[in-house]
C-alpha positions in Angstrom: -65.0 34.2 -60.0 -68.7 34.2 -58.8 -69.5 34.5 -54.9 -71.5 31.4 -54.4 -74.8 32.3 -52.1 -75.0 28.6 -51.4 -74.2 27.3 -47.8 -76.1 24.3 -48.3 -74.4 20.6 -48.8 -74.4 19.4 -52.6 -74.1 16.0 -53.6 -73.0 15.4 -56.9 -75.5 13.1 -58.7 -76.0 11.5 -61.8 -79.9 10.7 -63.0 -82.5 11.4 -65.1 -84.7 14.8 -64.3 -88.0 15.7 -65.6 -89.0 19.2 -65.6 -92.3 20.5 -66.4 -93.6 24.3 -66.1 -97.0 24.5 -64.5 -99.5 25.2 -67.3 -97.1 23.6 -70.4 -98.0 20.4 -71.8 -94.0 19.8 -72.7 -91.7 18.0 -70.7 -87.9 18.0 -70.8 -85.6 15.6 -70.0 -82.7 16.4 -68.1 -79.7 14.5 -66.5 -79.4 15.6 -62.7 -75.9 17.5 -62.0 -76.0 17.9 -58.4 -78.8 18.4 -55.4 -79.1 19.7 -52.0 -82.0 19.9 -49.7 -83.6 23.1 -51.6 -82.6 23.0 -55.3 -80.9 21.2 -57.8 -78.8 22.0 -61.0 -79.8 20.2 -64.3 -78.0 19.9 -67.5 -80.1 20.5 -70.4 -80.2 22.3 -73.5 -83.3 23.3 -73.5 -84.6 26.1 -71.3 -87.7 26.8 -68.9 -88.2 30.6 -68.4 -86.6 32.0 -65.7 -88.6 32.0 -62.4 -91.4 29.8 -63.7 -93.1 27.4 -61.4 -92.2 23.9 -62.7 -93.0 20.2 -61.5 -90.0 18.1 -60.9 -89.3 14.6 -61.1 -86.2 13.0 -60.2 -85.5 9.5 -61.4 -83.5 7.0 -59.3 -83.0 3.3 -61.3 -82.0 0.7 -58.7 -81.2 -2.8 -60.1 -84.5 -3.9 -59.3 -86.6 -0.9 -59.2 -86.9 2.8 -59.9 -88.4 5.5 -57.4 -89.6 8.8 -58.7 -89.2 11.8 -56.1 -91.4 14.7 -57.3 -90.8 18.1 -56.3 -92.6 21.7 -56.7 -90.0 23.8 -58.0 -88.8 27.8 -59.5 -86.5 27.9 -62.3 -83.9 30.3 -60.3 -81.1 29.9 -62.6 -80.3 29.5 -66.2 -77.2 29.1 -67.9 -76.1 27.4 -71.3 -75.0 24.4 -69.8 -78.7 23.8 -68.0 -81.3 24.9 -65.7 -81.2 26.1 -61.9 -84.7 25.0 -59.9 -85.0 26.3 -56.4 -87.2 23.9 -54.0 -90.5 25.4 -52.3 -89.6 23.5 -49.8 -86.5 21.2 -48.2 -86.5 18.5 -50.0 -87.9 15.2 -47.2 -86.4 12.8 -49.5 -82.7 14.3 -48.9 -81.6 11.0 -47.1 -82.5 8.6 -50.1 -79.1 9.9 -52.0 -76.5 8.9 -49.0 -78.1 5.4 -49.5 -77.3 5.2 -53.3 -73.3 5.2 -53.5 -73.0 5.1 -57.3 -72.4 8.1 -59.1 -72.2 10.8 -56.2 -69.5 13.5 -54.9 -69.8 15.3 -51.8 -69.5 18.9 -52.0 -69.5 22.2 -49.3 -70.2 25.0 -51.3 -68.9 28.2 -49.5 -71.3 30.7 -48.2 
């Protein structure tokens, strides 16, 4: 077992991602895993290079509307199941999720 360096909460969440490296005209689509205030954990099959600067876009469909919550991000992790961004900042849109009850788990991550 892994020693998780994350003392941060994580909220399980379920939505589409878009990540972009700076300086690449290719998007990929990827389906949101779980957040917290400075990263996020997308699953994906396809890869950005590790510690490239990427935009992200994180996708969240209400009935009646969609908002998009862009972010500036660093690919920090990358594993076969998806794609590890660490924030440049804390994320000021952190207190949209506990408004959107479908689709989410709370989870403390030891560290």
């Amino acid at each position: 077992m892994r020693d998780e360096k994350r003392g941060r909460l994580r909220l399980g969440y379920t939505t589409q991602v878009l990540l972009t490296a700076h300086g690449k005209q290719k998007t990929i689509e990827a389906t949101l895993a779980n957040i917290s205030m400075n990263g996020l954990y997308a699953a994906t099959s396809e890869q950005l290079p590790l510690d490239a600067q990427c935009q992200v876009q994180v996708i969240l469909t209400g009935s009646d509307s969609t908002l998009i919550m862009q972010v500036k991000g660093v690919v920090a992790r990358i594993d076969s199941n998806g794609i590890g961004i660490h924030f440049g900042h804390d994320l000021e849109w952190w207190p949209v999720f506990s408004m959107y009850k479908a689709k989410k788990t709370l989870s403390k991550l030891p560290g």
